[in-house]
FINULO-604149 format. One line per field, with one value per atom (N, C-alpha, C, O): residue number from 0; residue in three letters; atom name; x, y, z. Coordinates in steps of 0.1 Angstrom, whole numbers, plus 5000, padded with zeros to 4 digits. Last residue first. Layout:
residues N
keke (NUM/...)
zado (ALA/...)
fipa (CA/...)
east (X/...)
north (Y/...)
up (Z/...)
***
This chain:
residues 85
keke (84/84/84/84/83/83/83/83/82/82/82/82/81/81/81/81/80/80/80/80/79/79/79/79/78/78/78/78/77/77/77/77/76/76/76/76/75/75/75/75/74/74/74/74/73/73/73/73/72/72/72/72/71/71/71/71/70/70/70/70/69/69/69/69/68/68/68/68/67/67/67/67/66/66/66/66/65/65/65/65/64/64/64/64/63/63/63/63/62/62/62/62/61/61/61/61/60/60/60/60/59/59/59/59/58/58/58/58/57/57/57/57/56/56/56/56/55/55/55/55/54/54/54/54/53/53/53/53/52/52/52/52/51/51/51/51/50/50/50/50/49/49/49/49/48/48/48/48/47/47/47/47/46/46/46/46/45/45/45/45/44/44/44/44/43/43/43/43/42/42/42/42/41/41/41/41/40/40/40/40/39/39/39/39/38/38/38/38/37/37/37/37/36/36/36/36/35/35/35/35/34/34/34/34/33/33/33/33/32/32/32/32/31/31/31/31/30/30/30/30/29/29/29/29/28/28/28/28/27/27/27/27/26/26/26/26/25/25/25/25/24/24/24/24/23/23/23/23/22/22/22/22/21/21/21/21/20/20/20/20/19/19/19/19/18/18/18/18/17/17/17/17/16/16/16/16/15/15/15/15/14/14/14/14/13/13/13/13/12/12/12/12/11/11/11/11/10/10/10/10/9/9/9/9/8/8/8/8/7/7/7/7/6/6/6/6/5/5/5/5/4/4/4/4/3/3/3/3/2/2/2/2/1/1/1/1/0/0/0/0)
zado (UNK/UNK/UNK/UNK/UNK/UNK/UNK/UNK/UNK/UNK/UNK/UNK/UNK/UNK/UNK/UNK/UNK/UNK/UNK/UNK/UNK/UNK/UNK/UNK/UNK/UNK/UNK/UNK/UNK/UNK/UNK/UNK/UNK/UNK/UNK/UNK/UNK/UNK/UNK/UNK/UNK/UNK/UNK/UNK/UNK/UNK/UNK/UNK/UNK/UNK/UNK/UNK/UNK/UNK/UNK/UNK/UNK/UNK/UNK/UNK/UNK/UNK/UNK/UNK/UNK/UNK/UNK/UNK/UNK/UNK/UNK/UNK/UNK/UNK/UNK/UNK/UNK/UNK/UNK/UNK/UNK/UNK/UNK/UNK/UNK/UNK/UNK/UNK/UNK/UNK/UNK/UNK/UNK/UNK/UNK/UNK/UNK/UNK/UNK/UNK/UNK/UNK/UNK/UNK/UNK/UNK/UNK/UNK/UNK/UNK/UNK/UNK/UNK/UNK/UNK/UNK/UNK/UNK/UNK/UNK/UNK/UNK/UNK/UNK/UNK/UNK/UNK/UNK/UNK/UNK/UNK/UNK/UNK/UNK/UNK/UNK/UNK/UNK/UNK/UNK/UNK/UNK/UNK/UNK/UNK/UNK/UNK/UNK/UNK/UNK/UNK/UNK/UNK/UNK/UNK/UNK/UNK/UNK/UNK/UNK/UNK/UNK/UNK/UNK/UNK/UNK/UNK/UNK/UNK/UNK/UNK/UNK/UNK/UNK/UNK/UNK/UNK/UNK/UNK/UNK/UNK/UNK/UNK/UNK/UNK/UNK/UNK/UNK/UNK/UNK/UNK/UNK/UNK/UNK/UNK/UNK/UNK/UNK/UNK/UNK/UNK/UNK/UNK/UNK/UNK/UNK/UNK/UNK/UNK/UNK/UNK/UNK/UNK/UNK/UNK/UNK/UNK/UNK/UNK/UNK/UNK/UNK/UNK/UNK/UNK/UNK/UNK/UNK/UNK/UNK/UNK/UNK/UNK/UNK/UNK/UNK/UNK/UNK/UNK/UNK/UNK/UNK/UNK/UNK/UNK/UNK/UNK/UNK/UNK/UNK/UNK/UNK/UNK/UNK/UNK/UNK/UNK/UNK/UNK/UNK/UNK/UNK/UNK/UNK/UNK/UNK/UNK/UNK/UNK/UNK/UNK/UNK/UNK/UNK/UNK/UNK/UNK/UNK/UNK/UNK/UNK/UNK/UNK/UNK/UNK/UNK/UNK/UNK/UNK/UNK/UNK/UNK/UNK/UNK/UNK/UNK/UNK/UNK/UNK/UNK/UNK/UNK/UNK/UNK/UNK/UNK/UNK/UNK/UNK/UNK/UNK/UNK/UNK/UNK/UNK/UNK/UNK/UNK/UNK/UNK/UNK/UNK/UNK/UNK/UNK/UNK/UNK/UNK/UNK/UNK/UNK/UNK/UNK/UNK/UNK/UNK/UNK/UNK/UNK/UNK)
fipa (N/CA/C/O/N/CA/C/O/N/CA/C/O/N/CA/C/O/N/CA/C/O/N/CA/C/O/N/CA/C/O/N/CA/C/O/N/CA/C/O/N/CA/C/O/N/CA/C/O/N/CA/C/O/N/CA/C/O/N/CA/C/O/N/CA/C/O/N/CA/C/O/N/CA/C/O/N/CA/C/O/N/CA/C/O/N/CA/C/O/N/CA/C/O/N/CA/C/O/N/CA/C/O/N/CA/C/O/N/CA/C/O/N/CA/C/O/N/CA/C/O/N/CA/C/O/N/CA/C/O/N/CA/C/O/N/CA/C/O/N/CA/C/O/N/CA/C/O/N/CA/C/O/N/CA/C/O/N/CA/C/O/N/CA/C/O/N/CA/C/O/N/CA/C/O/N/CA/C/O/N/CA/C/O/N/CA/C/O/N/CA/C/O/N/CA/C/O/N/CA/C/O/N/CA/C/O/N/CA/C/O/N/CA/C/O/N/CA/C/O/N/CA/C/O/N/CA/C/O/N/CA/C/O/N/CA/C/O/N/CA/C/O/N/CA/C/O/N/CA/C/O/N/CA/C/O/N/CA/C/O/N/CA/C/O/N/CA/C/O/N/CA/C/O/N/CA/C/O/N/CA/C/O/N/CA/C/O/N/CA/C/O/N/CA/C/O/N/CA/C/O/N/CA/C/O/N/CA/C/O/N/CA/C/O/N/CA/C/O/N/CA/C/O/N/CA/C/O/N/CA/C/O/N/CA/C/O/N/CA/C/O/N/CA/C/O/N/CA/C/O/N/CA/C/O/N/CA/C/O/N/CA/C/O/N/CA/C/O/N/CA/C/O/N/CA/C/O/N/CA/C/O)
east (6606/6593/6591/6581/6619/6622/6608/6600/6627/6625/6623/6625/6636/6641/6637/6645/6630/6625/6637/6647/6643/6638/6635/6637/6648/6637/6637/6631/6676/6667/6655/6659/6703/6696/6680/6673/6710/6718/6711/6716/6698/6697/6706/6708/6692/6706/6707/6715/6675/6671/6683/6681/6681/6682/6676/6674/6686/6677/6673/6662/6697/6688/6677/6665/6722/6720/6702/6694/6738/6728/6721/6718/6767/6758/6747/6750/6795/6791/6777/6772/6794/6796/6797/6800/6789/6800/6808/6819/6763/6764/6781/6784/6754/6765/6763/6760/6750/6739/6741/6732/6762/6766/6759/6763/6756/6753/6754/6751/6760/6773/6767/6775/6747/6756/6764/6771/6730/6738/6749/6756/6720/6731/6737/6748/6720/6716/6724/6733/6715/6723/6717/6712/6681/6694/6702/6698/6656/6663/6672/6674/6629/6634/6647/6649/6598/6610/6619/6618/6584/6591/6598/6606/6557/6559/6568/6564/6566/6559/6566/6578/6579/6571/6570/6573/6581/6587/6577/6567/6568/6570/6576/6576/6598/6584/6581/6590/6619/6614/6601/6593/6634/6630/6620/6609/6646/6652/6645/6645/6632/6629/6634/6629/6612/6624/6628/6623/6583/6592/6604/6602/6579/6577/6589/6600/6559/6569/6569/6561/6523/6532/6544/6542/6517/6517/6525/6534/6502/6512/6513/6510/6472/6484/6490/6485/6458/6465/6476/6487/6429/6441/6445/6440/6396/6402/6423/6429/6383/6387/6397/6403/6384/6391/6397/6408/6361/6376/6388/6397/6342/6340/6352/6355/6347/6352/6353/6361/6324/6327/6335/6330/6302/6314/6316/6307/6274/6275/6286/6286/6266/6269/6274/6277/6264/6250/6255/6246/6286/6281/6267/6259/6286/6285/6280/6273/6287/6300/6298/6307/6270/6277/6284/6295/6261/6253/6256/6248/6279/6282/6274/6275/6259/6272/6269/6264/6228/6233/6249/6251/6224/6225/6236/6246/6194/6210/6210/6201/6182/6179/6193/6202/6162/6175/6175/6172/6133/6135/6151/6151/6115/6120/6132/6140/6093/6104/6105/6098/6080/6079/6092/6102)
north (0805/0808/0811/0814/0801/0807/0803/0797/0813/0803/0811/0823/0834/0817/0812/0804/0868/0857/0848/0852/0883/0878/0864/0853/0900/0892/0892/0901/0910/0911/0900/0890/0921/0912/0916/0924/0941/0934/0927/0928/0958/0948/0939/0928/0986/0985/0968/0965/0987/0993/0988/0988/0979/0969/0975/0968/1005/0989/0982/0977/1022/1025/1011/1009/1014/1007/1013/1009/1037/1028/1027/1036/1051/1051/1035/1026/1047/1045/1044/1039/1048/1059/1059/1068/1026/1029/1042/1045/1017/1022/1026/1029/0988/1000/1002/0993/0958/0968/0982/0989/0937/0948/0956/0960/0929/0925/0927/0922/0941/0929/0927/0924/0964/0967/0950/0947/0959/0968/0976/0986/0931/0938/0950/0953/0917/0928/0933/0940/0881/0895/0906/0905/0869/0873/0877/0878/0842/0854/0858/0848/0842/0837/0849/0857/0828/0839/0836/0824/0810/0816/0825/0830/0825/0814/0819/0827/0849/0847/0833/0831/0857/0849/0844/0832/0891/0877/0869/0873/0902/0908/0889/0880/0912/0904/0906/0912/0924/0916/0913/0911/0949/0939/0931/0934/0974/0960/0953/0947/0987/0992/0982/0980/0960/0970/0979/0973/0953/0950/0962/0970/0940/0948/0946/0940/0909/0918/0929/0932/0908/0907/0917/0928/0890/0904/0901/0893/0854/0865/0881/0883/0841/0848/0858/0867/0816/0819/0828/0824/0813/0810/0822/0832/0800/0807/0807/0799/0776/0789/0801/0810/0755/0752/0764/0765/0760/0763/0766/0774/0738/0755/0765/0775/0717/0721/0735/0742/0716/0705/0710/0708/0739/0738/0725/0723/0754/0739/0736/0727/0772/0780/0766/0765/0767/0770/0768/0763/0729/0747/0753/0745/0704/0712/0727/0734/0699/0697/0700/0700/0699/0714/0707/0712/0672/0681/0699/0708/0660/0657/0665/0666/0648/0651/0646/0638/0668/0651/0658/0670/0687/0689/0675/0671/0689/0684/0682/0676/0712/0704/0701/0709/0719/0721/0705/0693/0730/0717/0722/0732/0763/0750/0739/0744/0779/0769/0759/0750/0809/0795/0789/0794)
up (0347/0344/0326/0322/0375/0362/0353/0360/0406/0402/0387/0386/0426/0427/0414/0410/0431/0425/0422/0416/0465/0452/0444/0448/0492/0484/0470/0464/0506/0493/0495/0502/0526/0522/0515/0520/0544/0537/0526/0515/0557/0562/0553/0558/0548/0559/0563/0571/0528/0544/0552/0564/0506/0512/0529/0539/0492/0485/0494/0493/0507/0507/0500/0501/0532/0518/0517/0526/0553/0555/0535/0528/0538/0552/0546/0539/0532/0550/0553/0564/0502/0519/0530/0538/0498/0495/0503/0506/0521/0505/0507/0518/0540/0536/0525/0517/0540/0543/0543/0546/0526/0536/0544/0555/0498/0518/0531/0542/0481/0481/0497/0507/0480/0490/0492/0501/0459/0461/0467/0464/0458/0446/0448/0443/0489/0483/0474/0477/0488/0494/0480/0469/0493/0484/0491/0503/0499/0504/0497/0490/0474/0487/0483/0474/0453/0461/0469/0472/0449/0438/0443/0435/0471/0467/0450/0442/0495/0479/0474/0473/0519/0516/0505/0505/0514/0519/0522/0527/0478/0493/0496/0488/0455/0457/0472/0479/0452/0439/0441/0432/0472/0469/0461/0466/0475/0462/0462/0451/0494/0478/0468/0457/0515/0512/0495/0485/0531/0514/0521/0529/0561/0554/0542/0543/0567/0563/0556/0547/0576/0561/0568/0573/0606/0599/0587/0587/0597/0606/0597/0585/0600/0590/0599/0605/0600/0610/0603/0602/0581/0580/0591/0593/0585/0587/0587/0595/0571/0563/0570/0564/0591/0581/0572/0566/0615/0613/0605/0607/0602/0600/0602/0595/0582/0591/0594/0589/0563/0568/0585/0596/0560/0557/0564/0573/0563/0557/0556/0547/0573/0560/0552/0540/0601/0595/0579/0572/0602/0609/0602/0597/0625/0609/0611/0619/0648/0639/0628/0619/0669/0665/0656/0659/0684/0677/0673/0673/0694/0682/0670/0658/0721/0719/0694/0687/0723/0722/0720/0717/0757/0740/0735/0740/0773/0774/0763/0757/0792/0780/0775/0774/0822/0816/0804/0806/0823/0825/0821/0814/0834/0820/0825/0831/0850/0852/0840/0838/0850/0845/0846/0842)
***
């Protein structure tokens, strides 16, 4: 049986089944989560957070030995809470 090809009106997909205005709209574009370090206050990102030097290593990324800042994973730098509450 031969069916006719049926031409779909323009503008007939812009609502979806589940009724969302913009079906697109829920999905968020999230990059992989940082990883935390042991100093750090919050994971990166966190609204109320942001970057530090590391109380341990004054930013160094060095423990007093030489070796690698175990707070800070040798990076110098922290995540912590900015804001007061």
């Amino acid at each position: 049986m031969n069916v006719p090809d049926q031409q779909v009106p323009p503008g007939a997909f812009t609502a979806s089944v589940a009724g969302e205005e913009d079906p697109g709209a829920a999905v968020d574009a999230v990059s992989p989560a940082a990883p935390m370090h042991p100093g750090d206050e919050a994971p990166p990102g966190t609204p109320g957070s942001g970057e530090a030097l590391c109380h341990a290593c004054g930013g160094t990324g060095r423990s007093e030995d030489g070796t690698t800042c175990l707070e800070c994973d040798g990076t110098g730098r922290i995540t912590a809470g900015i804001g007061g509450g």
